[in-house]
C-alpha positions, -999 to +999 in steps of 0.1 A: +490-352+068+498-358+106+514-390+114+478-400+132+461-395+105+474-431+092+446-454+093+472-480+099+491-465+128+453-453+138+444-489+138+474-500+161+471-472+183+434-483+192+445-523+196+472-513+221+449-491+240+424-516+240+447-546+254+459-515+282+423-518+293+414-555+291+449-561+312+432-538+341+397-558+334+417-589+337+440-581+369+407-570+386+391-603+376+421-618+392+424-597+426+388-604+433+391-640+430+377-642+466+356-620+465+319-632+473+295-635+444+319-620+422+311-620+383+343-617+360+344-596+329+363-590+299+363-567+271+350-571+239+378-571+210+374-539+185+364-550+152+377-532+121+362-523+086+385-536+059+406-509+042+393-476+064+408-476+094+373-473+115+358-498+144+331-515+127+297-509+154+287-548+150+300-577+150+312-597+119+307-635+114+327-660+092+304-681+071+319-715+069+321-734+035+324-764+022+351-766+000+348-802-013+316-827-015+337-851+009+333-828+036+305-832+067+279-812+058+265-786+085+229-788+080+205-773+106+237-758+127+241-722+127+269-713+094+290-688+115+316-690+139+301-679+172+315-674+210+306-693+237+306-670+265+291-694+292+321-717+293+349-727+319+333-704+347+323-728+374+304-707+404+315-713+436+294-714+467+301-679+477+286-670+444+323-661+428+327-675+394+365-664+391+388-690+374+424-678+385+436-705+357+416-694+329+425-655+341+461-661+339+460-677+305+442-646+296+463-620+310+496-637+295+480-640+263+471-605+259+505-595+272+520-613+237+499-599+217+500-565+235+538-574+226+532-580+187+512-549+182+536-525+197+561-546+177+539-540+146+538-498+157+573-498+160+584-509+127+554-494+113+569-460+122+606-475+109+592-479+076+576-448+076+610-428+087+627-455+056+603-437+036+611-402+042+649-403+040+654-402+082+663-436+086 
């Protein structure tokens, strides 16, 4: 079994190569700030099936629940945790809807967690060289 066969190393390998190409989404958002009617994008995070490795083709939701009778109940509201992809872009005249604050935040987020997965690969392959006697 070849080392990339892993669906662990698989699934880390993907991550990383996915926050690559949401940093170059991101620093294009970012160097067309001022560029007239201008729409910014981002990518859409891979979602994983538990326990095989593969990205999942739709997207999951998280019911919530209520745990204890005290708690508000969510009657007539929609049960699952959902994105709101209309907020904090404010358009500008020109058309440009590019928030340079809300970018950055963005771009230094996915930088840490860029940072955490290659962390995660790296001792992910320690562990494996642990395993086979070459560490």
């Amino acid at each position: 079994m070849a080392i990339s066969d892993l669906p662990t190393l698989s699934i880390l390998r993907t991550k990383m190569l996915w926050h690559q190409e949401r940093q170059r989404v991101l620093s294009e958002n970012v160097s067309n700030s001022n560029t007239p009617n201008f729409k910014p994008s981002d990518l859409v995070e891979p979602k994983f099936e538990v326990g095989s490795g593969k990205i999942d083709g739709g997207a999951t939701t998280l019911a919530m629940a209520r745990t204890s009778a005290s708690h508000i109940a969510s009657e007539g509201a929609d049960p699952a945790f959902g994105q709101n992809n209309h907020a904090g872009f404010l358009t500008r005249p020109a058309g440009n809807s590019v928030s340079l604050e809300d970018e950055m935040l963005k771009v230094s987020s996915n930088q840490m967690d860029y940072a955490a997965v290659t962390e995660l690969y790296s001792k992910s392959l320690q562990l494996l060289k642990i395993a086979i006697g070459k560490g």
